[in-house]
LUMPA-705379 format. One record per residue: residue number from 1; chain; x, y, z of N, C-alpha, C in turn; residue in one letter. Coordinates in steps of 0.1 Angstrom, whole numbers. Layout:
resi	chain	nxx	nyy	nzz	caxx	cayy	cazz	cxx	cyy	czz	resn
NUM	A	X	Y	Z	X	Y	Z	X	Y	Z	A
...
//
This chain:
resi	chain	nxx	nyy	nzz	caxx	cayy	cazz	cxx	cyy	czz	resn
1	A	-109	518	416	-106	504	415	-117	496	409	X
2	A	-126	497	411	-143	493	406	-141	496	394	X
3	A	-133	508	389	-138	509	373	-132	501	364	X
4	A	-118	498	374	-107	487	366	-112	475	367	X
5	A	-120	474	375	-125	458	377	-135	452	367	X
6	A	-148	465	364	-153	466	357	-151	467	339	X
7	A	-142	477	341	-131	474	329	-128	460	323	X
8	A	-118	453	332	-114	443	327	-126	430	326	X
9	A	-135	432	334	-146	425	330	-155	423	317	X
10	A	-157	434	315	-165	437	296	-149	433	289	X
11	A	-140	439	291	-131	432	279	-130	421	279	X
12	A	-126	413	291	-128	399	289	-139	391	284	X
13	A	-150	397	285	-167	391	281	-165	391	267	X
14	A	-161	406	263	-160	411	249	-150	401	242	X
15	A	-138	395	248	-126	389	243	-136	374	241	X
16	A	-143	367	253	-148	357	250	-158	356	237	X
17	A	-171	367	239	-176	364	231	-171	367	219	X
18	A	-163	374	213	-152	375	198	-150	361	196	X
19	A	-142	355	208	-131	341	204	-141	329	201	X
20	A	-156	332	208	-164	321	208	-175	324	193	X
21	A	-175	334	189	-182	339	176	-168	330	164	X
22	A	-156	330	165	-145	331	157	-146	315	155	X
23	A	-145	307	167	-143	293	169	-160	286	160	X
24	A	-169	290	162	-180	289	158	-182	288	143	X
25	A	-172	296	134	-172	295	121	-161	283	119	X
26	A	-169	279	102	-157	270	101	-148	272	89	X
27	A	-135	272	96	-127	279	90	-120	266	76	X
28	A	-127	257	74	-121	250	62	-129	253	50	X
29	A	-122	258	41	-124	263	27	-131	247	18	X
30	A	-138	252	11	-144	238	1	-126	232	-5	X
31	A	-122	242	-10	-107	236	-16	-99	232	-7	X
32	A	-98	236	6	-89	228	17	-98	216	17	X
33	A	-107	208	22	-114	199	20	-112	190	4	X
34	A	-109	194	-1	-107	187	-17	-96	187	-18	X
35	A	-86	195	-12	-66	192	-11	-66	182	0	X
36	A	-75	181	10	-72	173	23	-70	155	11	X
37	A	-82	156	5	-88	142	2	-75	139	-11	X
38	A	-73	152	-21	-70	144	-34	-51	151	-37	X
39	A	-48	162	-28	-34	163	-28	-21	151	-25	X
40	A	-15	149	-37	-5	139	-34	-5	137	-53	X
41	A	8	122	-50	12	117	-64	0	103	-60	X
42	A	-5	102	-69	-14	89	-74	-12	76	-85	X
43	A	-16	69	-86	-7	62	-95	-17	50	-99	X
44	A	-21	45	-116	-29	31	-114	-19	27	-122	X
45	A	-21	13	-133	-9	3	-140	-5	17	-153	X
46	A	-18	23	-161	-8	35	-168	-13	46	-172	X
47	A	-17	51	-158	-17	68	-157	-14	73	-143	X
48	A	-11	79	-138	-6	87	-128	-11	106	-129	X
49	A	-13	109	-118	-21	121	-114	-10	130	-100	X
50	A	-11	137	-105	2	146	-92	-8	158	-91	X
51	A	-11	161	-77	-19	175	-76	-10	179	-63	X
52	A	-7	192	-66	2	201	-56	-3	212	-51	X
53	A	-2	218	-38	-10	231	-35	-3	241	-45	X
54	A	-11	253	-46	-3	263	-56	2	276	-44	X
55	A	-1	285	-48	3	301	-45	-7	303	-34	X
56	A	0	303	-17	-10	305	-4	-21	291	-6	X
57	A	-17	281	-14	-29	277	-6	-45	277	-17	X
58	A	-39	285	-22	-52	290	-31	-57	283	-42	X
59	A	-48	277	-50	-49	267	-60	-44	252	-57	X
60	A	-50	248	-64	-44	230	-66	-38	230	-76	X
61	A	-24	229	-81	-20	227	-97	-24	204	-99	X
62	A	-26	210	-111	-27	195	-115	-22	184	-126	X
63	A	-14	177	-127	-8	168	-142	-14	159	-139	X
64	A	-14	153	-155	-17	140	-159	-8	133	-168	X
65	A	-6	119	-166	7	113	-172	-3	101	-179	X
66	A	6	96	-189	1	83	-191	10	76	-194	X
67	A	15	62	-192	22	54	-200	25	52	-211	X
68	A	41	57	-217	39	49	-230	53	43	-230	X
69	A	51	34	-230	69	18	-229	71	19	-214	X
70	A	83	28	-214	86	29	-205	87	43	-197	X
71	A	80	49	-200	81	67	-197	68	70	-197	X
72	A	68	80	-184	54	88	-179	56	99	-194	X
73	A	47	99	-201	41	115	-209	32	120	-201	X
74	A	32	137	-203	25	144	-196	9	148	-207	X
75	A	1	147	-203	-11	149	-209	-20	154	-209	X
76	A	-18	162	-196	-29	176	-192	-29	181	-182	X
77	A	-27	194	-181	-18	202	-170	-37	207	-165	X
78	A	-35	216	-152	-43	218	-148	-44	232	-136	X
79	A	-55	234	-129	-59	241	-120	-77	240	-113	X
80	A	-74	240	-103	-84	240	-88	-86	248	-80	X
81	A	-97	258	-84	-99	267	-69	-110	276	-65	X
82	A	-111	276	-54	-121	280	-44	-135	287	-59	X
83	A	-146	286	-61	-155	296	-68	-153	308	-59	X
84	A	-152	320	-62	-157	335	-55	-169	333	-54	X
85	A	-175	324	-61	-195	331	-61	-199	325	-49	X
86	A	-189	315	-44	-195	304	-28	-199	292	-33	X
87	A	-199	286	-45	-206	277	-52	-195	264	-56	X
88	A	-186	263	-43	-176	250	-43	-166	254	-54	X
89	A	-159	240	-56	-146	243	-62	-146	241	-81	X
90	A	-140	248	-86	-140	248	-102	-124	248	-105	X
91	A	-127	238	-121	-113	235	-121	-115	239	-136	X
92	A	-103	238	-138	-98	245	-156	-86	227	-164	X
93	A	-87	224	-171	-72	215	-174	-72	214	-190	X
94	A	-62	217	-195	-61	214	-208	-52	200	-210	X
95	A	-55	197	-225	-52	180	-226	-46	182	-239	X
96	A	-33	170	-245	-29	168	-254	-27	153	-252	X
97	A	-26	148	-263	-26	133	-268	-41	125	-260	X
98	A	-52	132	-262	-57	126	-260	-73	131	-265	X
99	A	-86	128	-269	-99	130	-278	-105	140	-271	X
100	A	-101	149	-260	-103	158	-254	-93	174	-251	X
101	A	-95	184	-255	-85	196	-255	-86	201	-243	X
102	A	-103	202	-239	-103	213	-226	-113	207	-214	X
103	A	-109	204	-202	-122	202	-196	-122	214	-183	X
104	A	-140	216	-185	-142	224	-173	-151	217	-165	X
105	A	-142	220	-147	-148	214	-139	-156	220	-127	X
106	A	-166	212	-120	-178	222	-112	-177	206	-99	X
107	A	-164	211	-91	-160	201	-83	-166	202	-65	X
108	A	-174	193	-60	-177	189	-42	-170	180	-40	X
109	A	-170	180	-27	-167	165	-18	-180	166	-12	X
110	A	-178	150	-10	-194	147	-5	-188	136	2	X
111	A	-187	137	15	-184	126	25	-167	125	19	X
112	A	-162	110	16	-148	106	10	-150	107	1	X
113	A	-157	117	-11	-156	115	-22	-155	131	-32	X
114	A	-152	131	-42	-151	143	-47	-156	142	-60	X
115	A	-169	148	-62	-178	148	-71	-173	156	-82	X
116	A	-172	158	-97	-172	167	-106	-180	169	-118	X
117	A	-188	178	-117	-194	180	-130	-187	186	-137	X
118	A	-185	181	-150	-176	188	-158	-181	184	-176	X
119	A	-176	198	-180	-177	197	-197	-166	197	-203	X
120	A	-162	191	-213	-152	185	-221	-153	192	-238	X
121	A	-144	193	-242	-143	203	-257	-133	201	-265	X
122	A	-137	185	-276	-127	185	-281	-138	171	-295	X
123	A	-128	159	-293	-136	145	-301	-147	142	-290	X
124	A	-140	139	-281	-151	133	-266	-160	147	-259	X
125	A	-160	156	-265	-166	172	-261	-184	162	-255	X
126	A	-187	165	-240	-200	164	-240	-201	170	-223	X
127	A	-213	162	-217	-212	165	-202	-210	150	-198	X
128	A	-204	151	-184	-197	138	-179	-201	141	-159	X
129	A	-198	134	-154	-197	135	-142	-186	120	-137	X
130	A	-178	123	-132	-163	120	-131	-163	119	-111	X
131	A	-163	112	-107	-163	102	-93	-145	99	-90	X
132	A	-144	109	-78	-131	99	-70	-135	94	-57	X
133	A	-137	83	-58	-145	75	-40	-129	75	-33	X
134	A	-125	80	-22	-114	77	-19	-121	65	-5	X
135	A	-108	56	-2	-107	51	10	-95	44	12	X
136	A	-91	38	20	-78	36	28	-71	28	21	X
137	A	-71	24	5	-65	20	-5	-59	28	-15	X
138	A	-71	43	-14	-66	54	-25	-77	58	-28	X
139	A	-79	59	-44	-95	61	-50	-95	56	-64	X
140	A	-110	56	-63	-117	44	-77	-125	59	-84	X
141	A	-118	58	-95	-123	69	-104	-133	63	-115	X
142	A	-146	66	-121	-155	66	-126	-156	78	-133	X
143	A	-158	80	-148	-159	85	-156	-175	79	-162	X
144	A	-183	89	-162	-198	92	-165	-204	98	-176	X
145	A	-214	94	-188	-216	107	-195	-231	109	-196	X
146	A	-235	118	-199	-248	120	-194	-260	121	-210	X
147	A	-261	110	-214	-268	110	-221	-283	106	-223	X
148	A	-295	114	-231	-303	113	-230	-313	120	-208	X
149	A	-301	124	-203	-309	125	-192	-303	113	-182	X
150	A	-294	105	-186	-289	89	-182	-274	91	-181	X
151	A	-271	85	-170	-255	85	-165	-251	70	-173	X
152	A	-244	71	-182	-238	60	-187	-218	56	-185	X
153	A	-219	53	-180	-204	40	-176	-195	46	-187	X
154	A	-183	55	-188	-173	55	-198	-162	45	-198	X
155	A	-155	51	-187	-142	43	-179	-142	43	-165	X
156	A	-131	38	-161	-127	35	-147	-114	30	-145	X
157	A	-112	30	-134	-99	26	-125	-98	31	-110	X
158	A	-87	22	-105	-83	28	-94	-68	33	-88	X
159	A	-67	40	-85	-56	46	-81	-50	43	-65	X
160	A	-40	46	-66	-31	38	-49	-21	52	-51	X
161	A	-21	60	-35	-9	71	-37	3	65	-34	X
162	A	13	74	-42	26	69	-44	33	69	-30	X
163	A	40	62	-24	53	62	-14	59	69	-17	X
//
């Protein structure tokens, strides 16, 4: 009877320290943290942004729309996901109708916000750093380019998610 007692004692020690090793890690992915903040339809007066989980979880698919009269055009499709190397989240998007073909992105969150370094390859081809501050209105996107060593002002807006 001692041995059973003994028994179930180390497995239960053994069960705790497992479940208390397991609870200890944190189980939110850099991309789960960047789908928490920027998944959904978004919307400013004339462009619109839709980001959707992809396949498990794993990707963010991404569009871009813009205004023309009366009708969303689509303007550059996309993708978001996890780096293998550990080194946050990287995104891929190609673009039409607009001074840019390809941008590649090197994306954190940093508090409510989701940082992107990214390079662009087309008329507007340079390095940029590209700001979504979210808060309880949506987010204010900032478009950056990095010249001379100097973050310079491109564009901006703010965005409100859709109902």
């Amino acid at each position: 009877m001692r041995f059973v007692i003994r028994m179930a004692a180390y497995l239960c020690l053994g069960a705790l320290t497992f479940g208390s090793a397991v609870a200890q890690e944190d189980p939110t992915s850099p991309l789960e943290t960047f789908g928490a903040l920027a998944v959904g339809e978004w919307n400013a007066p004339d462009s619109r942004h839709v980001l959707e989980w992809g396949v498990g979880r794993k990707i963010i698919h991404s569009r871009s729309y813009f205004l023309s009269g009366q009708e969303w055009v689509l303007v550059s499709e996309g993708i978001w996901y996890e780096d293998p190397s550990g080194s946050g989240v990287r995104g891929v998007s190609v673009a039409i109708e607009m001074p840019v073909d390809l941008f590649e992105y090197h994306s954190e969150v940093r508090g409510e916000a989701i940082v992107h370094r990214l390079v662009s390859y087309g008329a507007m081809g340079g390095e940029y750093r590209e700001t979504w501050q979210f808060d309880d209105e949506g987010y204010r996107w900032t478009l950056e380019q990095d010249k001379d060593g100097a973050l310079q002002r491109v564009m901006g807006g703010a965005y409100r998610r859709a109902e």
